[in-house]
N, C-alpha and C positions, 0 to 999 in steps of 0.2 A: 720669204723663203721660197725656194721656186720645188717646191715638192714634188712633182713630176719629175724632171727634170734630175732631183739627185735620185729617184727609182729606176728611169730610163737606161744611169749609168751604172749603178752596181749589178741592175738584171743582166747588162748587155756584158759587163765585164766575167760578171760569174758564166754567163753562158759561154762563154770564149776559154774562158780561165778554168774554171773548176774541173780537178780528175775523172775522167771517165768511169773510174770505178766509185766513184759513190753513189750507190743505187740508192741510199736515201738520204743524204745530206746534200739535195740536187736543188735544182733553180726551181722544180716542180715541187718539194717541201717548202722553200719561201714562199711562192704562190699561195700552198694550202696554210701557210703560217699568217699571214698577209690575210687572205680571206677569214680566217677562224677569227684575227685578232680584230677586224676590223666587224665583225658579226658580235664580240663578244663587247667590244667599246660602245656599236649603239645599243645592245641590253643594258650595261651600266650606264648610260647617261651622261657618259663624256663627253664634254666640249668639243668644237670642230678644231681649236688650235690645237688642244691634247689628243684628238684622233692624228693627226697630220705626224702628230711625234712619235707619237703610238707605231703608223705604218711605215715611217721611215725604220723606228725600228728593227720593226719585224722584217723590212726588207735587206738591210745590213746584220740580222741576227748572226749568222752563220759565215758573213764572206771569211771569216780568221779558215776555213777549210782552205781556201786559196792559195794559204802557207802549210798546214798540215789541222788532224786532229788535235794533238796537245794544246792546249789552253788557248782553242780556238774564238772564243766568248773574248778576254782579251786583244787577241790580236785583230779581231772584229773591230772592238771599240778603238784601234790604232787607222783602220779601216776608215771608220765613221769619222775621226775626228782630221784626218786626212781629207778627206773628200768632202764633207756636209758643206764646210768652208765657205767652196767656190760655188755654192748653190745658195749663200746667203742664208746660214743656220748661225744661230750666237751657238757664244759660247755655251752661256746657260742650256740651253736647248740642245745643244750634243752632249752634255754632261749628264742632262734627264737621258739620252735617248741612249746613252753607253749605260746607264744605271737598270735603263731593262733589260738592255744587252746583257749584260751580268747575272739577270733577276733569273734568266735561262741555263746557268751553270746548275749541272747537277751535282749535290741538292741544291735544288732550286730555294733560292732564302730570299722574295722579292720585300722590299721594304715601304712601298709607295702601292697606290692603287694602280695606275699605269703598270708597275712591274709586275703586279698579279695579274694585269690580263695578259701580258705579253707572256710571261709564265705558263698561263694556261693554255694561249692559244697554240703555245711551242707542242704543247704534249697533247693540245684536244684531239686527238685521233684516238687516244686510250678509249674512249668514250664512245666512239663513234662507229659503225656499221665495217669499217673499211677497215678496223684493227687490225687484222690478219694479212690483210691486203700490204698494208704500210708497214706493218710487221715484218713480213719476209722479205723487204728491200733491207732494214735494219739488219738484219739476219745476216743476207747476206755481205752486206758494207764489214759488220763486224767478222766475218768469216774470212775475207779477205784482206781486212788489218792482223788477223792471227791472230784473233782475241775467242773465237769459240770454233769448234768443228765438228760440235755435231748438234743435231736437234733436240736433245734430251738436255745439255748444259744451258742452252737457248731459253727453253721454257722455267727453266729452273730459275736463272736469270729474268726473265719476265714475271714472273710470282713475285719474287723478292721487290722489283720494281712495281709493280701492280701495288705491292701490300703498303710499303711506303710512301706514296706518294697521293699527294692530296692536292685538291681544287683550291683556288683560294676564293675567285669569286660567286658571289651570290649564282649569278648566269651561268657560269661553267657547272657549279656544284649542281643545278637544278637540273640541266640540260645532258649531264656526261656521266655522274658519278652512279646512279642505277647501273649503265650500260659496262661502263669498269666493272664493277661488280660481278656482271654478268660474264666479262672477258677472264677476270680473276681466275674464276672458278671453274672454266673451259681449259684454261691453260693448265692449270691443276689437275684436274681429268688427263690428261695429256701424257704428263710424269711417269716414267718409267721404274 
């Protein structure tokens, strides 16, 4: 499989391709997807060929934006199973690498170990120092689909999310799930 190679191509497409209004479904969240998943594959102990499936992945997670948000996860794995192809991916090996595509639908319902980390690496920012940061691109992405308009419905929406969602792996749950906690109950403070 020439790994490289099919990353070179969906970064350089999405960088060309992707709307300019998506402040956070950008080539800069594959990046942070991409590094999170591939930080949380050496904590579990993954093999180098299931790291390689792993970050292909996480770097075809999100192209389905390219067509719109609606069942972007989907049209992602139309994406992957398009292009891996000519990069010399089996079948097998796009069928795994669309199943963690999928494991990132929310709710998130990963069914393999691989899809728990690709799962968590999708949302590891909850977790992380930068929440508010990465948070207010979300914000505003949704504010500009016409899905929220003010910051009061916003944080309401992030509690609801916060309360439901869970780590799956050992790595993330150690590393992230304190700091959520922490996020939770800021955002709650917040509530008007």
């Amino acid at each position: 499989m020439k790994f490289k190679k099919a990353g070179k191509f969906i970064i350089k497409k999405l960088s060309k391709e992707l709307p300019r209004h998506l402040s956070y479904h950008s080539v800069e969240h594959i990046q942070d997807v991409y590094n999170s998943a591939e930080k949380i594959g050496i904590d579990e102990c993954i093999s180098v060929a299931d790291m390689k499936l792993l970050l292909t992945a996480a770097w075809y997670h999100d192209s389905g934006f390219l067509k719109g948000a609606k069942d972007h996860e989907e049209e992602s794995c139309r994406i992957a199973r398009e292009a891996l192809p000519m990069f010399d991916y089996s079948e097998a090996e796009i069928d795994k690498i669309c199943g963690m595509i999928m494991a990132t639908k929310i709710p998130q319902s990963p069914k393999t170990h691989l899809e728990e980390i690709l799962a968590d690496a999708d949302l590891d920012y909850l977790g992380r120092d930068d929440f508010f940061t990465i948070g207010d691109k979300l914000y505003n992405e949704l504010c500009v689909f016409g899905f929220l308009d003010n910051e009061n419905d916003w944080n309401k929406l992030q509690v609801k999310f916060l309360e439901n969602h869970n780590y799956f792996t050992k790595s993330a749950i150690a590393l992230r799930q304190e700091k959520k906690h922490q996020h939770l109950q800021q955002v709650k403070s917040k509530i008007s």
